[in-house]
Structures are given as structure tokens and as C-alpha cells.
N, C-alpha and C positions, 0 to 999 in steps of 0.2 A: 696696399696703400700706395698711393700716387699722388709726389709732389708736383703741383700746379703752378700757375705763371706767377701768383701770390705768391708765392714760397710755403703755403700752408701744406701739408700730408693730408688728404680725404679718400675716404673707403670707397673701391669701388667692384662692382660683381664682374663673371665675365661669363656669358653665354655659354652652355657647354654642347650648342651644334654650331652657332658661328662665330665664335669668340669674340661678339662682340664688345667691349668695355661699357657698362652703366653706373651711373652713380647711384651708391647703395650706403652712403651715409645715415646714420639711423636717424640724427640729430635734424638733419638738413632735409632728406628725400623722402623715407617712409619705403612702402617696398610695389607701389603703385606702379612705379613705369618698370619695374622685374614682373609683373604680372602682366603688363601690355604686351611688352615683350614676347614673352612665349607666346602669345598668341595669335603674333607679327611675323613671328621668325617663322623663314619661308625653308630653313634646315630643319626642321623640329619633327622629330620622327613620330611624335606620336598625332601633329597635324596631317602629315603626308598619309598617316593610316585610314583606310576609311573606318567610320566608326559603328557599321553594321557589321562589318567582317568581323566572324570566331574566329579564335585558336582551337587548335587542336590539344588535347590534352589526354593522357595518360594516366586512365579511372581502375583500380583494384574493386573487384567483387569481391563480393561477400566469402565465395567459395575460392578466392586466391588468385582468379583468373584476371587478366586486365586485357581494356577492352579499351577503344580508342573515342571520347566523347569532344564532343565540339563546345566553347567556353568563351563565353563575352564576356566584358566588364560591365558590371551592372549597378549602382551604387544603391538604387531604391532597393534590390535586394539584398546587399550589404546591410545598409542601414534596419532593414525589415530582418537579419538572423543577428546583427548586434544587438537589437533590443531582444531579441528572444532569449540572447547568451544572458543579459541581465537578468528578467525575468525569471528563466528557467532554472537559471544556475543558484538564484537569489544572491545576486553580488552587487556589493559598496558600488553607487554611481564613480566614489573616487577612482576605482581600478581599472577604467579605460585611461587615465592619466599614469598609471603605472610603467615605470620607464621598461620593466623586463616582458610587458604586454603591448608598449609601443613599439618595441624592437621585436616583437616576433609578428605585429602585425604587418610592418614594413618586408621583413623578410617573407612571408608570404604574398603580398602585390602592395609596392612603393605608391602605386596608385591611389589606395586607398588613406582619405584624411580623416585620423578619426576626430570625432566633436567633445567637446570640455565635457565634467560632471553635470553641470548644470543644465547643456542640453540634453545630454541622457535624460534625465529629471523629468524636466519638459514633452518630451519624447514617450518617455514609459506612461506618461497622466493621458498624452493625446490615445498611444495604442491601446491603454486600457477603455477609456471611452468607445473605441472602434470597436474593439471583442468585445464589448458591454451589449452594442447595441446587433452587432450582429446575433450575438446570443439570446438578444430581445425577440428578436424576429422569429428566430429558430423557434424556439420553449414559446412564442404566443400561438404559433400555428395551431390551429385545432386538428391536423392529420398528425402533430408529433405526439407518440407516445411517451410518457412520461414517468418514469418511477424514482422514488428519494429515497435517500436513508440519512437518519439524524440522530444524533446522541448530545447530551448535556452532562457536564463535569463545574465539578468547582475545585479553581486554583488553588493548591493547598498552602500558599505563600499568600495572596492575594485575600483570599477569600470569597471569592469573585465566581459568577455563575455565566459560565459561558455554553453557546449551544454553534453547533454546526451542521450546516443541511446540504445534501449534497445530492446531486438531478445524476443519473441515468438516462442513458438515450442513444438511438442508432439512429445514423445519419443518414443522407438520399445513396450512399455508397456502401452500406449496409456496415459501416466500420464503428465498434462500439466507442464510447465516450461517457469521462466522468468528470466534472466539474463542480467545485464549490462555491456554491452561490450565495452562500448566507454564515457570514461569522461574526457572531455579536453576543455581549453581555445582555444577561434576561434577569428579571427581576427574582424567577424564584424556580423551583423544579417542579408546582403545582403544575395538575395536568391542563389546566383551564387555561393559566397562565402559555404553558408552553403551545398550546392546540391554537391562541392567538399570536404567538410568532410565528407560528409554522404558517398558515391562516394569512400574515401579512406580506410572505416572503412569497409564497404564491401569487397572491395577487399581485405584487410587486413586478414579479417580471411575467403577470399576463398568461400563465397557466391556464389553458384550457381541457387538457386531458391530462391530469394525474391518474395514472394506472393503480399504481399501489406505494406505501409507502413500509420500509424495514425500522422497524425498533426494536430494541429487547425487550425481556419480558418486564418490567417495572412498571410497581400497577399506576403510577402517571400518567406513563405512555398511553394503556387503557383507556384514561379518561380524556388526552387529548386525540384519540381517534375519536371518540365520540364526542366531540367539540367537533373535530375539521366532519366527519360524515352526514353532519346536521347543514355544517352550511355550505358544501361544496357538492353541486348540482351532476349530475349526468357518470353517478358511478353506477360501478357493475352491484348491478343486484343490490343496490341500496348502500355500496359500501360494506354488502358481507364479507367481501373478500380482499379489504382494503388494506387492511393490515398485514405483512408479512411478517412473521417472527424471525429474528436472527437466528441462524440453524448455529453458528459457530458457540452462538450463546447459550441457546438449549446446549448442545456439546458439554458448554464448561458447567452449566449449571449439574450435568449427569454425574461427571466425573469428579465435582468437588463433593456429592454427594458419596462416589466411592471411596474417597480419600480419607472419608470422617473414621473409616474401620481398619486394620494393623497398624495403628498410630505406635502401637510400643515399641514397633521393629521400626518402622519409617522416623519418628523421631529420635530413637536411637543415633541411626545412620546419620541426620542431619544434624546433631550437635557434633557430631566426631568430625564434620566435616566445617563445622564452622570454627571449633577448637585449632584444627588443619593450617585453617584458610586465615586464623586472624592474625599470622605475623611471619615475615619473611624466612625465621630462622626453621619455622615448623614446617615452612611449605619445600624449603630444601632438602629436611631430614626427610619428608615423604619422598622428593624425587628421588634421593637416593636409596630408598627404601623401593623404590619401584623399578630402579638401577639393580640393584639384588635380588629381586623376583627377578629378574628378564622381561622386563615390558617395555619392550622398544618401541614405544608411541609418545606421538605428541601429544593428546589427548591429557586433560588432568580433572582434577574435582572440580563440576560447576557445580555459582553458587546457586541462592535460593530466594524465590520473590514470593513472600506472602501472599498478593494477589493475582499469579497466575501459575495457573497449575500444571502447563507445561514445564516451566523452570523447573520445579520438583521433579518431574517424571526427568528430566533431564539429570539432573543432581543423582536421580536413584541410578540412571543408567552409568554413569559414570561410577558410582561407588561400588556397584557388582561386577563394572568391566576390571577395575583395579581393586577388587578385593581380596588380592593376595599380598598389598603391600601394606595394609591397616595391621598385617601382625608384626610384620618387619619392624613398620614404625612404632609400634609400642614398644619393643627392644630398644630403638635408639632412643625412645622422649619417653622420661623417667616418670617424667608427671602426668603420660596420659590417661592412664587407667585409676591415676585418683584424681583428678581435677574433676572427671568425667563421672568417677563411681560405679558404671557399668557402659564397655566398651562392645562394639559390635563385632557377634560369632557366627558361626558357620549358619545358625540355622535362620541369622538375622538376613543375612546375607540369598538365602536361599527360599525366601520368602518373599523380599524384592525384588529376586529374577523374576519369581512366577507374575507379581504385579507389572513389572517394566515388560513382559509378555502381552500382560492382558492389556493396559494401554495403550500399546504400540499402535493398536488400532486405531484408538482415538485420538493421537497426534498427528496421525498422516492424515485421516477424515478433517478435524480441524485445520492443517494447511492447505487442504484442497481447497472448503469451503470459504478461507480466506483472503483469495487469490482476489484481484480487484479487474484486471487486466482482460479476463475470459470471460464468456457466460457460461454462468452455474447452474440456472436455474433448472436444466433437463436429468441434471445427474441428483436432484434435491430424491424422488424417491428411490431411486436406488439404492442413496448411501443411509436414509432412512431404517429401510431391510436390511441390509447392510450388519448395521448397528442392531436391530430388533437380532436379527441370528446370532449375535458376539453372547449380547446377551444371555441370551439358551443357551448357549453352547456351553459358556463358563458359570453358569449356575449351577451345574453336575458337581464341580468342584464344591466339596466340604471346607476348601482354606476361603471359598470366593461365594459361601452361601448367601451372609448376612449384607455384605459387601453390593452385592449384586440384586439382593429382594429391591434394596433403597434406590438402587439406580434402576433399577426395571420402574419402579413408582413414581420417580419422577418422569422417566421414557414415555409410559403409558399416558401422564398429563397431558403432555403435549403430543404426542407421535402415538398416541396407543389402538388411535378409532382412525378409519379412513376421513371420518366427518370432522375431526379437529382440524384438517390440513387445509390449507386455501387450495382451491379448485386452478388455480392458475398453474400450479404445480403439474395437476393431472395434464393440464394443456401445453403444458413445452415439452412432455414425455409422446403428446403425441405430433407436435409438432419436429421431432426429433428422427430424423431420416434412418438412425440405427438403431431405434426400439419402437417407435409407433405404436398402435393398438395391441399388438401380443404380448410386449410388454407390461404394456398397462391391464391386459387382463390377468397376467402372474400375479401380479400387485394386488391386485383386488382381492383374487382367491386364497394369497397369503392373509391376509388382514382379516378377510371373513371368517377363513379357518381361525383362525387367534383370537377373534369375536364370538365366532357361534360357532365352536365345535361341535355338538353337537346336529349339525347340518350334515345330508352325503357330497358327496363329492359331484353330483350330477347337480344337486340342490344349490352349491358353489357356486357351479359351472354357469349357470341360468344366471343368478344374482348379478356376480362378474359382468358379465355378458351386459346384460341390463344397465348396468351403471356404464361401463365404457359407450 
């Protein structure tokens, strides 16, 4: 403050390269000539810089090492990864206003001004429009290959039928890509119905080569392939090989099938674990009851989700890792063994090892085929065989006869003939630089063998041969 020849006190700024004094009254000046200014001043060190020249800067690799990189200031690329952090991160337009976010961006370069919520807003509508239309371009090309996979659910709150369709695709840098191009409420889960969603969302953004498309098995889906293969021109083979079936889903559909047999030991285990699990004072006495066996793990009883059958196989693997502490705790908790009526023994216990054995296989197959990030599609017959040999193998067993006929029944539905399987399959096994045709001839001659036993082995060999 500086009192003037008026005797009034008025606010004034002072240069911080040549000190000079301006008036920076709010009421009176505004802050228009403190912007002249820096742009006047002939001390201003970031005038005197040329505005081409890097800095040098001080980059960490991946592997620990740092390596010496050259660094402009750039604001269009600033601006171009803030809208990304929104975006990507899914965050409140409000939180570039966030004071603990304005002080960490300052302390990484002062330089930088960031812009109100409202032009984030603004910002995020125009960059969507930009990646809309470039993704137009991309997906209408007739040289882009094109594969989808879609699922429909209804909100259990809501009640509301929602569908989501999502494009696959490799770009001119052969780098994969997955995007969601279509999320909307649909009128119903008929096949008809959905085969013209699917049917408008193509056409929408200009699909010219749809390859294939993934759904489960739900006999809708069925009927909207034969909706979209009637009106969508230039498939392989008429559309025989359009549909890909979810393999993760075949997977669950096998194993809830083997789930339906030693319910009396598996149900057992899972009330003793929900009895456990439903109040803090039980889940204590078990720790300490697992404190008295010696199980020095963090590991404890997971729970259990009616509709996935992982969760369960997870549940059993926990309850046979720590099955020495269900006797303990029936010592300390008076009321376990009557609330419950019959509590889980040795031979309960010794019955879901052998199951959390035989699974094991099909939770690790199931994450494989899960994965979204990779291409799958060359390891599809492998892990097919794979699973056809688990099978045999644990049929021998008398505890896993019944168990295993109903999962071989459903296997053989779908995975049972070489001819149930889409032919595209066979083509990324031979497009696949570490299994190619010999491969693919093992396969055939497994199948044929499994098919027509009664053939020789030269008789095989010719077939095989023939088909690859």
C-alpha cells in the first residue's frame, strides 16, 4: 500500500525482474496493465529465453536406469494429457479446482494455468467429438478388420435392459485395441429385437468388414445372429463362421455342471463358513483358533457368490487350507455344532481337496481366457485339448465318475466334433509362428481318434492331413 499526493493508501504490484511499481488496485485498475507488463519488461527471464530451446531433463526407465531427455513446454500437450487424466481417470470436472491438485500442479511447472470446471466440460464434449470421428474413419475403412463382442443385462434396481457392444481391432502398427462403442437401453432381450441394435450400431459408425462377432450361449443371441447374417453382405462363408462362442462361458457352463454333484460335503463346508463369517465375535474366535493350530497366514475364509463359480472354488480352497482350525473353533463356539446340526470332518474336508484339485485347472484356463489386453485366439485349441484330456484323465476316478460323465456332456455339445468349432480358430493356430500346421495336425488326429476310433492310425493320419 502507497499513500499518494491525495492522502488516499491504493494497492500497488512491483515487478519481480525490474521492480518496477504498477497499480494493482482491484477496484480502480483490473490487472490488464500487470499483463502488459510482463510482456514489456525487457528483465523477464522467461522473454530473454528463446522459446524453441529444451531443457534438458533427468528421465528414470522402466529398468531403474536414468537416461538424459530433452523437454519443452508445450501447453497443447498439457492440455491434450489433462483432458486424458479426466477422462481416463473418470474424475469430477470440479477437481482441477481442487486446491491440494492446484498446488501439486504448480509445484511441478508454475507455468502451467490450469482452466475452471466448466472449461474441462467444454473441453472433454469437443475431445470426444475428435476421437468419435477419428474412430469413424478408422471402423468405416473397408481394409479394417473388425470383430465385436456384446452382452445384455437388466438392472436389478432399475429394471432396465441395458446392452453393450464392444469392436476389436489392430491398428496400421499392429498394436491391439478395444473400445466401447455402443451403451444403451433396449427394449427387450428378444433375439430379433437385439440382432436390430446390434444391426443399427454397425451401421452407425459405417462397418464395412465385421469378421466375427462373440456372445454366449443364450438361445437370443442364436436368433440375433440370424437376424444380423441375413442382412449384412460380404461374410465368410455366408456367415457360418460368424458367431464365436464365449469359451470363458462354455468353461462356466462345464463346471457348474460339475458342481450339481458332492453338494452334501460342499454345502456342508459352505454353511460352517457362512455361520463363521456372519459376525465379528465368530470370525475372531476362528483367528484365534487358527492362532492354536499354527497357521501363520494372512489368508482367511472367502465368502461365496451364487452366480460365480469361481468364488466357491475359492471358498473350498480356503476351507481345506485352514481345516485344522474348524475343530479348534468348535471347542471355543458352544453353539457351533447345534446351530449347524452337522459340522464339517475329515472325510468332508478330504473330498474337497480332491475337487479344489480337479478345478484348479479350470480357474487358471478361465483367467487365461479372460484376459482382454492379449490375443487369445491361437491358444483357443490348445486349451480346448487341454480340457478334453482333464477330463479322461479324472473320469478313472470313482469319487469324480458321475460328476465328470455330465461335464464330458456338456464339453462334447460344444467342443466335442472338430466341426462344432469356427474355422477361424483353426486359422490363428496356423497363423501362429510356434505351432503352425504340426500343430494343427496333432489336433485333428486327437479329435478323429475321439470321433472314430475305430479308424488306424495311417487312416488318421490321411484325414488329418486332408483337413489341415
Amino acid at each position: 500500500m502507497i499513500k499518494e499526493d491525495d492522502g488516499m493508501e491504493r494497492r500497488y504490484g512491483k515487478c519481480h525482474w525490474c521492480e518496477r511499481l504498477l497499480k494493482a488496485d482491484v477496484e480502480r485498475n483490473e490487472t490488464s496493465s500487470l499483463l502488459k507488463h510482463v510482456g514489456r519488461c525487457q528483465k523477464n527471464l522467461d522473454k530473454l529465453q528463446d522459446p524453441t530451446q529444451t531443457k534438458l531433463n533427468l528421465k528414470k526407465e522402466s529398468n531403474g536406469d536414468t537416461s538424459v531427455k530433452t523437454w519443452k513446454h508445450d501447453n497443447a500437450r498439457i492440455k491434450k494429457a489433462l483432458l486424458n487424466l479426466f477422462v481416463v481417470g473418470e474424475l469430477p470436472f470440479k477437481f482441477v479446482e481442487n486446491e491440494a491438485f492446484v498446488e501439486y500442479t504448480n509445484a511441478l511447472n508454475a507455468k502451467v494455468v490450469l482452466p475452471s470446471r466448466h472449461t474441462i466440460s467444454r473441453n472433454v464434449s469437443k475431445f470426444y467429438i475428435e476421437e468419435r470421428t477419428k474412430m469413424l474413419q478408422f471402423l468405416s475403412n473397408p481394409k479394417t478388420a473388425i470383430h465385436l463382442t456384446t452382452d445384455t443385462w437388466t438392472s436389478s434396481c432399475q429394471r432396465t435392459t441395458y446392452m453393450v457392444v464392444t469392436t476389436h481391432f489392430i491398428d496400421e502398427n499392429w498394436m491391439m485395441h478395444k473400445r466401447i462403442i455402443n451403451f444403451r437401453e433396449i427394449d427387450s432381450h428378444k433375439g430379433e429385437d437385439m440382432g436390430r441394435e446390434l444391426l443399427d450400431c454397425i451401421r452407425g459408425w459405417g462397418m464395412k468388414n465385421v469378421m466375427t462377432i462373440t456372445l454366449d450361449n443364450a438361445a437370443t443371441n442364436d436368433k440375433a445372429i440370424d437376424f444380423l447374417v441375413k442382412k449384412l453382405p460380404n461374410l465368410y462363408e455366408g456367415g457360418k463362421h460368424f458367431q464365436v462362442r464365449c469359451m470363458a462361458h462354455i468353461l462356466n457352463l462345464i463346471i457348474k455342471d460339475g458342481l450339481k454333484y458332492q453338494n452334501y460335503h460342499v454345502e456342508c463346508i459352505q454353511k460352517a463358513l457362512r455361520y463363521i463369517r456372519l459376525s465379528p465375535q465368530r470370525i475372531n474366535k476362528f483367528k484365534k483358533a487358527m492362532k492354536d493350530c499354527g497357521l501363520q497366514t494372512k489368508k482367511f475364509l472367502c465368502g461365496d457368490t451364487p452366480t460365480r463359480w469361481n468364488s466357491t472354488f475359492k471358498l473350498l480352497k480356503s476351507a481345506y487350507q485352514l481345516r485344522e482350525a474348524f475343530t479348534k473353533f468348535g471347542i471355543r463356539d458352544k453353539s457351533y455344532e447345534r446351530d449347524l446340526g452337522r459340522v464339517p470332518e475329515n472325510y468332508d474336508f478330504e473330498v474337497v481337496t480332491e475337487m479344489v484339485k480337479f478345478f484348479e485347472k479350470f480357474k487358471t484356463k478361465t483367467e487365461l481366457v479372460s484376459a482382454t489386453s492379449k490375443p487369445l485366439v491361437n491358444l483357443f485349441i490348445r486349451e480346448v485339448l487341454d480340457v478334453d484330456i482333464h477330463l479322461r484323465k479324472w473320469s478313472t476316478k470313482p469319487m469324480f465318475l458321475d460328476m465328470v460323465k455330465d461335464m464330458r456332456t456338456k464339453y462334447d455339445k460344444y467342443w466335442g466334433a472338430y466341426n462344432k468349432m469356427n474355422d477361424f480358430m483353426y486359422f490363428a493356430v496356423l497363423l501362429d509362428p510356434t505351432t503352425k500346421s504340426p500343430f494343427l495336425l496333432h489336433a485333428f488326429k486327437k479329435m478323429i481318434g475321439y470321433m472314430e476310433p475305430s479308424l488306424t492310425p495311417a487312416s488318421m493320419d490321411i484325414k488329418a492331413r486332408q483337413m489341415v
